[in-house]
C-alpha positions in Angstrom: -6.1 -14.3 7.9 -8.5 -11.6 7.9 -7.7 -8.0 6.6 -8.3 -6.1 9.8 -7.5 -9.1 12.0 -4.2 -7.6 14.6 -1.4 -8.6 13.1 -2.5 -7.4 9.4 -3.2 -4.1 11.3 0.1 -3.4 12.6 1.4 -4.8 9.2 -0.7 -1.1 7.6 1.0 1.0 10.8 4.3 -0.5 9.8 3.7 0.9 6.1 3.1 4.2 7.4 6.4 4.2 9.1 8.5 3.2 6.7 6.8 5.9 4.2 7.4 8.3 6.4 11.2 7.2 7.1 12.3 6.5 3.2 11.2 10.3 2.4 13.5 11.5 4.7 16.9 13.5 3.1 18.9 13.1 7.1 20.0 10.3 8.0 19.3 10.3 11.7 15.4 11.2 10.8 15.6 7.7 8.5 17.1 6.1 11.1 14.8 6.9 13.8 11.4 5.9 11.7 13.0 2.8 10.4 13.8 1.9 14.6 10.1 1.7 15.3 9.5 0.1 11.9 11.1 -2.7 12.6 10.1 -2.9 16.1 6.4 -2.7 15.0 7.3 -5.6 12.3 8.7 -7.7 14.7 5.8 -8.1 16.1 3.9 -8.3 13.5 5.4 -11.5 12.0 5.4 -12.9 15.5 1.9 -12.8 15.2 2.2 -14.0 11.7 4.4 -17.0 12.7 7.4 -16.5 11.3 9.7 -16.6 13.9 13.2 -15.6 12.0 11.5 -12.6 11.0 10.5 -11.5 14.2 14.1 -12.0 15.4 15.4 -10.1 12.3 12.8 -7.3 12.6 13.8 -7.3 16.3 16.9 -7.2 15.8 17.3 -4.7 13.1 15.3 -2.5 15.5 18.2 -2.0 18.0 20.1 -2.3 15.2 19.3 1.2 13.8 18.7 3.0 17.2 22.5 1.7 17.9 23.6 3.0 14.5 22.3 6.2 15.0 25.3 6.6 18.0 28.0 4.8 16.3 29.0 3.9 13.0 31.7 1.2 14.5 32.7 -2.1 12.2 33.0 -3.7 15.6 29.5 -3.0 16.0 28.2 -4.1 12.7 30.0 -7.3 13.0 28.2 -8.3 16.1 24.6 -7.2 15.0 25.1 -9.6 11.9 26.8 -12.5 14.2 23.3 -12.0 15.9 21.2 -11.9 13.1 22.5 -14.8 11.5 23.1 -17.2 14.6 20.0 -16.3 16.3 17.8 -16.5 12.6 19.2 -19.9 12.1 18.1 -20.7 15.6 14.5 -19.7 14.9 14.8 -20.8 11.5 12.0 -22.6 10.4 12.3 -23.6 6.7 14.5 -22.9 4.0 12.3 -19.7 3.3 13.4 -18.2 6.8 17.3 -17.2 4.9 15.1 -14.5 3.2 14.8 -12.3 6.5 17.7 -12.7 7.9 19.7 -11.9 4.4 17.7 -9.0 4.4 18.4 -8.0 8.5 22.1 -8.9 7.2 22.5 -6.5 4.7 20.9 -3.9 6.7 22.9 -4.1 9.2 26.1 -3.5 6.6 23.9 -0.6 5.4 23.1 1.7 8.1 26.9 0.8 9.8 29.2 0.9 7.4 27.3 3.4 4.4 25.9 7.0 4.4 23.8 8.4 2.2 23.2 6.9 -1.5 25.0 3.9 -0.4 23.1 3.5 2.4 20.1 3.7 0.3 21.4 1.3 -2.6 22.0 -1.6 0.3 19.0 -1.0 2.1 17.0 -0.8 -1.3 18.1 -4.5 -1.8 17.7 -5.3 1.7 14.0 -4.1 1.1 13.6 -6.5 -2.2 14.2 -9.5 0.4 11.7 -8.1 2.9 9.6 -8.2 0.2 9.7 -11.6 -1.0 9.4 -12.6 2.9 6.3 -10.2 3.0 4.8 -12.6 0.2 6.1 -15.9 1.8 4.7 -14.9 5.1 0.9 -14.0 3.8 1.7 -9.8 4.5 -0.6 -7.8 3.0 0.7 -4.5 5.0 4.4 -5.9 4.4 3.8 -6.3 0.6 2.4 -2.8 0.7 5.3 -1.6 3.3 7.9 -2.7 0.9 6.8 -2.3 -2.4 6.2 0.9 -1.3 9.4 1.6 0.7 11.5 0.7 -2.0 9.9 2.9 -4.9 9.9 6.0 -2.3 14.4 4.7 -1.4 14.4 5.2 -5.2 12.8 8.4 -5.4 14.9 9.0 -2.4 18.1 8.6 -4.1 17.4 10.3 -6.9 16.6 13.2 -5.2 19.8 13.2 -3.3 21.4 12.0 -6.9 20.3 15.0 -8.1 21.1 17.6 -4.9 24.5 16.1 -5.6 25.1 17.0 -9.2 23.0 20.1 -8.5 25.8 22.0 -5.9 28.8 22.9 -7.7 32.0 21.7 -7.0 34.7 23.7 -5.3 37.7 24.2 -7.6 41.2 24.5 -5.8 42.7 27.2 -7.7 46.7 26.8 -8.1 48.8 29.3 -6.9 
């Protein structure tokens, strides 16, 4: 596939949104470049070919603009019933369990986790995007995650540090 053919192209504009989303400190900010990440993803490995990653990416899209309204278990529960059942629908070799593990663990991420947690799933989340990326022939997705999970690093460091950096409130005893 050619380097500036469509589908490598939305792969680069992908990239830029999830930069832009992992240097985020709020949450809802994250949550809201990460929605049109995967919604620009999905298409791009539609065009690709890989058909459980489109459903994933498609998925994971409403996923996060849901998340950003409700934090509910219930919720979470059905976006992974989705991304499993409807990823093994679409599945079309053993390499398409790569995707929706990673949609899957997303979805525990960004429902059930704030903050460094959040981060720590999502960062592992993003190593299995990753090796799908490579699987699929991804330059932009190779890039995008590589790239997405030293920036979720540098991310939780940061809030690591802003942690250790605010000083604890002492209850003084009466």
């Amino acid at each position: 596939m050619a380097v500036f053919s469509l589908a490598q192209c939305l792969g680069y504009l992908v990239f830029a949104f999830s930069i832009a989303g992992f240097l985020q400190k709020k949450d809802q900010r994250f949550k809201l470049l990460m929605t049109l990440q995967s919604a620009t993803y999905a298409i791009h490995f539609a065009l690709l070919g890989n058909p459980a990653a489109m459903t994933s990416a498609g998925i994971s899209s409403v996923r996060m603009l849901t998340s950003m309204r409700s934090q509910s278990p219930w919720l979470a529960a059905v976006f992974v019933a989705l991304n499993i059942g409807l990823g093994l629908y679409v599945a079309s070799g053993w390499y398409s369990i790569v995707p929706i593990l990673g949609g899957t663990l997303g979805t525990v991420a960004v429902f059930l986790f704030k903050g460094i947690p959040m981060r720590l799933l999502i960062l592992c989340s993003t190593l299995l995007w990753l090796g799908n990326a490579f699987l699929s022939g991804s330059i932009g997705g190779v890039m995008l995650e590589t790239t997405s999970a030293t920036l979720n690093l540098i991310t939780i460091y940061r809030l690591f540090a802003a942690r250790r950096a605010t000083p604890a409130v002492v209850a003084e005893s009466a």
